[in-house]
C-alpha positions as CSV (number, residue, x, y, z in Angstrom):
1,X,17.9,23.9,-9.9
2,X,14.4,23.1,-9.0
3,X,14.7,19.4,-10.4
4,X,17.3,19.0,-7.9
5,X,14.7,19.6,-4.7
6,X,12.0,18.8,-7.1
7,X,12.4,15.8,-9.5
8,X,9.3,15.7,-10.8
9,X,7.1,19.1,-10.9
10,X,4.2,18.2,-13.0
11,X,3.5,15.1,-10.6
12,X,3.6,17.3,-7.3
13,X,1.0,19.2,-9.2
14,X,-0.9,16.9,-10.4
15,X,-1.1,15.1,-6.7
16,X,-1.4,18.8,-4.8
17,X,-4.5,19.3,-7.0
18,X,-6.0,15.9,-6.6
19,X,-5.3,16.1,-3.1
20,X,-7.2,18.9,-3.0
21,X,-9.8,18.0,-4.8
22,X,-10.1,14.7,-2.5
23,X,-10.5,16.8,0.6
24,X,-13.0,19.5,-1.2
25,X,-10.8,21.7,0.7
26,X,-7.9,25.1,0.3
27,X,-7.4,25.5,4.4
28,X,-4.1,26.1,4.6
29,X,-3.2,22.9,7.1
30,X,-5.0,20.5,4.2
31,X,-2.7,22.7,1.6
32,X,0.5,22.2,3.6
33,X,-0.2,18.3,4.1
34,X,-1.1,18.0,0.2
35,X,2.2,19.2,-0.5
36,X,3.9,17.2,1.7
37,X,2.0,14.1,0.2
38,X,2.8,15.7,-3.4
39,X,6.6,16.3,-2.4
40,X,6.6,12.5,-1.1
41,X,5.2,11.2,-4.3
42,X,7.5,12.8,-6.5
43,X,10.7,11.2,-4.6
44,X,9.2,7.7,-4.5
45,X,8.7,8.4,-8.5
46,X,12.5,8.9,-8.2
47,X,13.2,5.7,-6.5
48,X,11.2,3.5,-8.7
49,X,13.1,5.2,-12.0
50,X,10.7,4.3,-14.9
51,X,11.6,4.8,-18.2
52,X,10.7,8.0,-19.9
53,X,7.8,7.6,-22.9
54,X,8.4,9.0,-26.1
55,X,5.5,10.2,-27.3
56,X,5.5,12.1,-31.2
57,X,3.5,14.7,-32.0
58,X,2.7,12.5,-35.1
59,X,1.2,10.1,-32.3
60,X,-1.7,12.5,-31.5
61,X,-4.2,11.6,-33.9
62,X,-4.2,8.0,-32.8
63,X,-4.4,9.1,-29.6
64,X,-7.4,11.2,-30.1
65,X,-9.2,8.8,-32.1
66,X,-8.2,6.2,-29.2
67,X,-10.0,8.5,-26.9
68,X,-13.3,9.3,-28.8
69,X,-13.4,5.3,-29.1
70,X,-13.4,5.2,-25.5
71,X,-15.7,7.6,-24.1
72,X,-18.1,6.0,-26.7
73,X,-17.5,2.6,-25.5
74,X,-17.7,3.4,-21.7
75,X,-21.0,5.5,-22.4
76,X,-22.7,1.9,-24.4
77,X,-21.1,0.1,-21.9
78,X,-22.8,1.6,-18.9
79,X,-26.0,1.3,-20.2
80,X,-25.8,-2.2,-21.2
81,X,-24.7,-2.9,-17.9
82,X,-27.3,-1.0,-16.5
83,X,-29.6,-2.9,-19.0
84,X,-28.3,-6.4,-17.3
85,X,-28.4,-5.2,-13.4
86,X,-32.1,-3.4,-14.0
87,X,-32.7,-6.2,-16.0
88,X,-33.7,-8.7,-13.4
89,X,-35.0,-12.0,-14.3
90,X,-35.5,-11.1,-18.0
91,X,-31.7,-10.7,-18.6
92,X,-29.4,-13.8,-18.3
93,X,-25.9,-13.0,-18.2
94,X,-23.0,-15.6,-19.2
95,X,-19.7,-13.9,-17.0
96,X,-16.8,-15.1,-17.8
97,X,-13.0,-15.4,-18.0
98,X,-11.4,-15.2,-20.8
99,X,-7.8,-15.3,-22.7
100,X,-6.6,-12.9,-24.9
101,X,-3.4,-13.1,-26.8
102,X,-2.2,-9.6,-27.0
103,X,0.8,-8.5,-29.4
104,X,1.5,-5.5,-27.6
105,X,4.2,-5.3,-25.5
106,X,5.5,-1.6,-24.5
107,X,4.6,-1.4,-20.7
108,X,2.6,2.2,-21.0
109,X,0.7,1.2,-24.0
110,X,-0.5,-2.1,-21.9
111,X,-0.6,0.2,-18.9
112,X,-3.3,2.0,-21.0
113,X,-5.2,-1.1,-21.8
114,X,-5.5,-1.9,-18.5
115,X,-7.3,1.5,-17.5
116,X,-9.5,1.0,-20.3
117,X,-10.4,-2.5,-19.8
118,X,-11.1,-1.9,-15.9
119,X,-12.8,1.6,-16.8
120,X,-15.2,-0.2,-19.2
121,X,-18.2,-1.0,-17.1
122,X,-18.9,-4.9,-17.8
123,X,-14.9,-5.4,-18.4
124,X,-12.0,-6.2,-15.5
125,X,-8.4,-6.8,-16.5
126,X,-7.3,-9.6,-14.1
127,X,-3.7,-10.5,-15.4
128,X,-1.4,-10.2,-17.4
129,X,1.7,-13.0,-18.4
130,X,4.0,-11.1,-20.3
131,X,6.2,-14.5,-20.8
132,X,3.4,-15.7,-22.9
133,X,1.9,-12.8,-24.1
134,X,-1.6,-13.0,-23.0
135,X,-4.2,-11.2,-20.7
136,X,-6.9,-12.8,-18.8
137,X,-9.9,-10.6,-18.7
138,X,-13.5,-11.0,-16.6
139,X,-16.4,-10.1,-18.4
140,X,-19.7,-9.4,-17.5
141,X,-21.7,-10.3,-20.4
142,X,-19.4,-12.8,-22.4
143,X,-21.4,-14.3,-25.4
144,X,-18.7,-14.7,-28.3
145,X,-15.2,-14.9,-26.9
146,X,-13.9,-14.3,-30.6
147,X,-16.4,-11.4,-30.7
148,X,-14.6,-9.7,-27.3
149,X,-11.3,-10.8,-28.8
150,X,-11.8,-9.0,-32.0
151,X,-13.2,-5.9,-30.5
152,X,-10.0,-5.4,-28.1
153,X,-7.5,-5.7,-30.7
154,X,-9.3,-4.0,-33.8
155,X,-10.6,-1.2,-31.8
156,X,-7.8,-0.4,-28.7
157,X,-4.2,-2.8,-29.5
158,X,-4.0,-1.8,-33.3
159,X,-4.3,1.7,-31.9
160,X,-2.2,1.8,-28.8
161,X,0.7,0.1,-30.7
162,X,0.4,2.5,-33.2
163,X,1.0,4.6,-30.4
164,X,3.2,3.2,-28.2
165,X,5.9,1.3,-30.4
């Protein structure tokens, strides 16, 4: 019954509370408008239909250790970028672009590279071809291509196919 006038429940909720959150407020005219934004949210998640994941509870210590590797990784990456912008003249950076040929391919589990990629400070996911494969990423301190390379699909694909597929 309440999928019917509410499709999506844990979304509203999720949006109601980041709403407000946002506005650092719980009067009840910035309530009522949350909700409305919330109910709103959940109907376009209706219209655009996506697939449903299936994840296993025999996914979730991959998915733990996934996340440990990536608070770990975002803590060393923001001081070395801290390191390279404090830096000044002493520290030369080589930015970059770079291709990656990625061999996942289940939308969430790239969905979820992509957040960690553009979470990472130094690190910006800037396309994705999925005819071909590959992922184009900026990088604030790119030394070794190979080394990046290496370090994306050892520490975060082998883990998010394990997953995701």
């Amino acid at each position: 019954m309440i999928r019917r006038v509410l499709p999506h429940p844990f979304l509203f909720v999720a949006l109601l509370v980041m709403w407000l959150m946002l506005n650092q407020s719980l009067a009840p005219g910035t309530f009522l408008f949350g909700a409305l934004v919330a109910f709103g949210g959940s109907w376009a998640m209706v219209a655009l239909d996506p697939p449903k994941a299936r994840l296993r509870l025999s996914r979730l210590p991959p998915a733990l250790r996934l996340a440990g590797r990536v608070l770990i990784d975002v803590f060393r990456s923001n001081l070395a970028v801290a390191r390279i912008i404090l830096g000044g003249t002493e520290r030369r950076t080589h930015s970059g672009f770079m291709t990656l040929r990625l061999d996942l391919t289940d939308r969430y589990g790239l969905a979820v590279l992509a957040i960690i990629m553009t979470c990472t400070p130094g690190t910006q996911w800037v396309h994705y071809d999925p005819a071909r494969g590959t992922l184009l990423l900026h990088v604030l301190d790119l030394v070794d291509e190979r080394e990046w390379a290496n370090l994306i699909k050892q520490r975060y694909e082998t883990l998010l196919r394990e997953i995701f597929e």
